[in-house]
C-alpha positions in Angstrom: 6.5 -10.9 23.3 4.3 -10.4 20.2 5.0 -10.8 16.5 7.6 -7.9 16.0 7.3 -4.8 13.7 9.4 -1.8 12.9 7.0 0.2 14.6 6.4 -2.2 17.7 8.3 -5.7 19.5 5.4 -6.3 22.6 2.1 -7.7 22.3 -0.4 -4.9 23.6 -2.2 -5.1 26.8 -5.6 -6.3 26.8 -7.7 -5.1 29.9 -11.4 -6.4 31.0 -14.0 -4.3 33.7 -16.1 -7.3 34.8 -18.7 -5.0 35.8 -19.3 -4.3 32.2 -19.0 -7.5 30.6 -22.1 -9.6 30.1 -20.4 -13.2 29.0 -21.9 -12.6 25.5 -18.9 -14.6 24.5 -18.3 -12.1 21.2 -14.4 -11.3 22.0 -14.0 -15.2 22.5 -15.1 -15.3 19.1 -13.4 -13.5 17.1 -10.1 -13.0 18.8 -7.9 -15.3 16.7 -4.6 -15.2 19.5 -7.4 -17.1 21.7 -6.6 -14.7 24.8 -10.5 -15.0 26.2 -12.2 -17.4 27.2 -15.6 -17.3 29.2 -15.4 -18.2 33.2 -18.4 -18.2 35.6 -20.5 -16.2 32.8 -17.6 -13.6 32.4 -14.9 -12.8 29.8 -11.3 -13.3 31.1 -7.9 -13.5 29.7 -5.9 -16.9 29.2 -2.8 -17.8 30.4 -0.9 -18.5 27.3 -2.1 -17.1 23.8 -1.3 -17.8 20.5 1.4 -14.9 20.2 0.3 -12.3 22.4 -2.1 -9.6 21.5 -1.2 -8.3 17.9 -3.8 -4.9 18.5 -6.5 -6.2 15.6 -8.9 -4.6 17.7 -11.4 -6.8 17.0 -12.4 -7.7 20.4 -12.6 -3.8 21.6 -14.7 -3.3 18.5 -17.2 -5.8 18.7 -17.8 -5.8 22.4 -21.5 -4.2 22.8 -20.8 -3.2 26.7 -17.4 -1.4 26.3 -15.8 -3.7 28.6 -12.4 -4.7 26.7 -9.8 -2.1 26.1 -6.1 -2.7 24.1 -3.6 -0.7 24.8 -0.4 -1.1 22.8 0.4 -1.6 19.4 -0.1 1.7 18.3 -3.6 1.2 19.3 -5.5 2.9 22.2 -9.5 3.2 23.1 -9.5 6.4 21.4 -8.8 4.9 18.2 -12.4 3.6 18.6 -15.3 5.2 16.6 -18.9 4.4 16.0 -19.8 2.0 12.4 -22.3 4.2 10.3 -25.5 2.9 9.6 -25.3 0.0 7.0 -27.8 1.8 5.3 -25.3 5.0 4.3 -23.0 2.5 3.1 -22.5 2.5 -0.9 -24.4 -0.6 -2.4 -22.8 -2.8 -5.5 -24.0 -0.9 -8.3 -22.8 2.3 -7.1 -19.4 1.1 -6.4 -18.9 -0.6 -9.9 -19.9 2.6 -11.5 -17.3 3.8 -9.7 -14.6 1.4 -10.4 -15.7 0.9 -13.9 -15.5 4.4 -14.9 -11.5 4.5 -13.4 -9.1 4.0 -16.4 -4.6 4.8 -15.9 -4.6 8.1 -16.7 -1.3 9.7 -17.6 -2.3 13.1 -19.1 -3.1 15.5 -16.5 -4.8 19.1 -16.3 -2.0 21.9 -15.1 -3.7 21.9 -12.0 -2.2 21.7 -8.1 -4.2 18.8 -6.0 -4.5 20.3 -2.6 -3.3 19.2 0.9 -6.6 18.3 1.9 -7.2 15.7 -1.3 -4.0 14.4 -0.5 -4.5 13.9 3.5 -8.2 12.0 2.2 -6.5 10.2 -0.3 -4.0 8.7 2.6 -7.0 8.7 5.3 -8.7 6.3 3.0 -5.8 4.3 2.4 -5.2 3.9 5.9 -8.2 1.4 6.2 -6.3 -1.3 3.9 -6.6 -4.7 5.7 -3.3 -5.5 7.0 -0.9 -8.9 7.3 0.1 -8.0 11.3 -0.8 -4.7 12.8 0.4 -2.2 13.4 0.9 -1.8 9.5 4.3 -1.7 8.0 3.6 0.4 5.2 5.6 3.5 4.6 4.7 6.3 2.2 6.6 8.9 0.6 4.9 12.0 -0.9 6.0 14.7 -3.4 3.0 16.8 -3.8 3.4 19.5 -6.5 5.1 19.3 -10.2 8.7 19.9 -9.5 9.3 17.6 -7.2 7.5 14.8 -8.9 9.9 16.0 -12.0 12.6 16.3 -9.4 12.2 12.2 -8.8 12.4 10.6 -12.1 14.7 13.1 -13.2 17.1 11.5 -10.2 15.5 8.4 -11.0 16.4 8.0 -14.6 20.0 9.4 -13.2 20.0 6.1 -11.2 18.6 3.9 -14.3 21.8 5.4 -16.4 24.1 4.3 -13.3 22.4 1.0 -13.6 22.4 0.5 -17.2 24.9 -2.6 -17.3 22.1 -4.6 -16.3 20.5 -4.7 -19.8 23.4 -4.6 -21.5 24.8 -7.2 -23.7 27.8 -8.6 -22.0 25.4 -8.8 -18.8 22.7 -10.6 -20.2 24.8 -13.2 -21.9 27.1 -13.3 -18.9 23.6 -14.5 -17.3 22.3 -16.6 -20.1 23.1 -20.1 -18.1 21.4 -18.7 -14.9 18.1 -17.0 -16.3 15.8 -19.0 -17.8 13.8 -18.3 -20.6 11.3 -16.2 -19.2 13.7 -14.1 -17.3 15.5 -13.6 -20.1 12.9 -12.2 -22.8 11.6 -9.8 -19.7 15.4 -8.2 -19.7 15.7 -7.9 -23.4 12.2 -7.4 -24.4 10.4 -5.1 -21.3 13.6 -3.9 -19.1 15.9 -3.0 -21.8 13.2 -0.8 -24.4 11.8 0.4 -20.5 15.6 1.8 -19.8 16.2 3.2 -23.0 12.9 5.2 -22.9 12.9 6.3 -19.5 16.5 7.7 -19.8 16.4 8.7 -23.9 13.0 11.0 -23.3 14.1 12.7 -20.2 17.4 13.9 -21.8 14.8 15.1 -24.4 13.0 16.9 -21.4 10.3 14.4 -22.0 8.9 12.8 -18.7 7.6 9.4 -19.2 8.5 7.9 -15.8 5.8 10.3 -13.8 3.9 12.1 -17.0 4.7 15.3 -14.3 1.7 14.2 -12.6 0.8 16.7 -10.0 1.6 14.2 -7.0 2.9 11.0 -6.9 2.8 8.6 -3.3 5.5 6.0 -3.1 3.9 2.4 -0.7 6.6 0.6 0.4 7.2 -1.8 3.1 9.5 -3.2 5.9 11.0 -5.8 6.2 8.6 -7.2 8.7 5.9 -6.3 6.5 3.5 -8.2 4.4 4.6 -8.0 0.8 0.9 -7.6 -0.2 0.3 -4.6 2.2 1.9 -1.7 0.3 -0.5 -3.0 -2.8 -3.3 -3.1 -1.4 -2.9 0.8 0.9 -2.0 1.6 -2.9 -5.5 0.3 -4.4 -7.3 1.3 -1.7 -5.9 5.2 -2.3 -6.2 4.7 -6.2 -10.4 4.3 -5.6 -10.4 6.6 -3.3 -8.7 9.6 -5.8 -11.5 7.9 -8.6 -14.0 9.0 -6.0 -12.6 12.7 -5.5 -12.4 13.4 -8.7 -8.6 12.8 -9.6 -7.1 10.4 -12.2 -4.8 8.1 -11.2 -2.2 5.7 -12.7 -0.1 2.5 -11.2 3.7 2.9 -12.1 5.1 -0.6 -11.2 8.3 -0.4 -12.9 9.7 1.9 -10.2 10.2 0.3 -7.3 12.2 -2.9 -8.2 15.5 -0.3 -9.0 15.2 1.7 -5.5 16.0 -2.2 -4.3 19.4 -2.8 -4.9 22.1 -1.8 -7.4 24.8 1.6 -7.5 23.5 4.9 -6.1 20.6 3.2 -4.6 21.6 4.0 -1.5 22.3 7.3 -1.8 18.9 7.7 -3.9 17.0 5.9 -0.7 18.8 8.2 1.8 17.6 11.3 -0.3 14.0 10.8 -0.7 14.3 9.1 3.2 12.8 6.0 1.9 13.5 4.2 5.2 13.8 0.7 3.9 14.3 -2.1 1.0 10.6 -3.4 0.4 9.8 -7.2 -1.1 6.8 -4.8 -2.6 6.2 -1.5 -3.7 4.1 0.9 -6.2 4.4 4.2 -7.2 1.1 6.0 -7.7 0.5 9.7 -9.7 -2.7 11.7 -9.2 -3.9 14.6 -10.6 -6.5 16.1 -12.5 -7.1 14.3 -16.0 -6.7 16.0 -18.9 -8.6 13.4 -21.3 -11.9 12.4 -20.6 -13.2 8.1 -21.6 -16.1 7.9 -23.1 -16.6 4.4 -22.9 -15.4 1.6 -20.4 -13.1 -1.7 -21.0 -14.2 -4.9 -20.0 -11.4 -7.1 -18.2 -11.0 -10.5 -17.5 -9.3 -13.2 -15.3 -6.7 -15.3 -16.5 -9.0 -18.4 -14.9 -11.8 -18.7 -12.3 -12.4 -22.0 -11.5 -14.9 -23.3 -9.6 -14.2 -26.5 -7.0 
């Protein structure tokens, strides 16, 4: 028994040749369930690990002989494949000219992004570090204009269904349980956010997507890390920089596919599986402006101990 997910309840089987392994002690090394430990100048399994085998990989990957194989998990050895040179690999300046020069951007060409961006934009994402593998992280897709439209069209729908939760009564009704903070987020972000989303769609105006050419819903599992969906999200928003495409975080989404009426019935419509601690929407496309200039950003504190 291993560390469950939706995707997986066993620990994955971990398999050694002997002939091949050389007692270089790597796998004993980096394996943080502790399976290996060396005997008689050879790699061997323990007898009670941490948790059973959670398929990092790490011990199949770093081996230099080939000797160690996982099975399981959603992993095989043909998930394997060889590390490029370190030399190909893009060096620090490159990459902050790359993530300087990505701004939100919400104004996009009347352009289709392709299948094939899309399937790089996910294969990239796909390499996001994860809490417990195998990841947990669920994406939903609408790829072209109407159905992004489609989506906050249904989504403001939901927001007018929903709009108690800003009103008046509610809030006062809550006054003794919210504290201030809470409080000033309903009246002064949630309730102008509701009353835009919902007064320029009626207007034909779509200020929930912008009608972005695609948009990729991350959301998790209950098993999963609520860090996980944000970070497969950040990973595919540098990855569209890098293909050209502009890209925007829409946070405000996700918190009202959680609970609340019609929720279900949205969920069960666009087949999003599950209720997620985390989520993001992101929209790509083509941008329509172009920045001149870039923004420097700051922390809110780095302190050194």
């Amino acid at each position: 028994m291993s560390i469950p997910t939706t995707r997986t309840e066993t620990a994955a089987m971990v398999t050694i040749d002997p002939e091949k392994c050389n007692g270089c002690g790597k796998c004993v090394a980096v394996c943080k369930d502790f399976e290996f430990k060396i005997v008689n100048g050879k790699a061997t399994l323990v007898d009670q690990p941490l948790f059973g085998c959670i398929a990092c990989g790490h011990c199949m990957a770093i081996c230099p002989e080939g000797a160690i194989t996982v099975t399981g998990r959603c992993l095989t050895p043909e998930d394997l494949f060889q590390l490029s040179d370190t030399s190909q690999k893009t060096d620090y300046d490159a990459l902050m000219q790359l993530l300087q020069s990505r701004r939100s951007i919400r104004e996009f060409k009347e352009k289709p992004v392709s299948r094939e961006l899309i399937d790089k934009i996910i294969s990239a994402a796909q390499t996001a570090p994860m809490g417990i593998p195998p990841t947990d992280v669920n994406l939903l897709v609408l790829h072209g204009k109407e159905k992004v439209r489609g989506f906050s069209e249904d989504f403001c729908r939901l927001l007018y269904k929903n709009r108690w939760l800003v009103s008046g009564w509610f809030l006062a009704l809550m006054k003794p349980f919210y504290d201030k903070k809470t409080m000033d987020l309903f009246k002064k972000f949630m309730r102008p956010l509701f009353d835009t989303y919902i007064g320029s769609m009626k207007k034909g105006e779509n200020l929930v997507t912008y009608d972005a050419p695609v948009a990729i819903y991350f959301y998790g599992s209950p098993f999963c890390d609520p860090a996980d969906p944000l970070i497969a999200a950040t990973y595919a928003m540098v990855a569209a920089e890098s293909l050209g495409l502009g890209s925007c975080m829409l946070g405000a989404i996700h918190p009202f596919l959680q609970s609340g009426f019609g929720v279900s019935s949205f969920r069960k419509k666009y087949n999003i599986r599950y209720k997620s601690r985390e989520g993001l929407v992101l929209i790509f496309g083509y941008p329509g402006v172009k920045y001149h200039k870039g923004i420097r950003r700051s922390f809110a504190n780095v302190d050194y101990i």
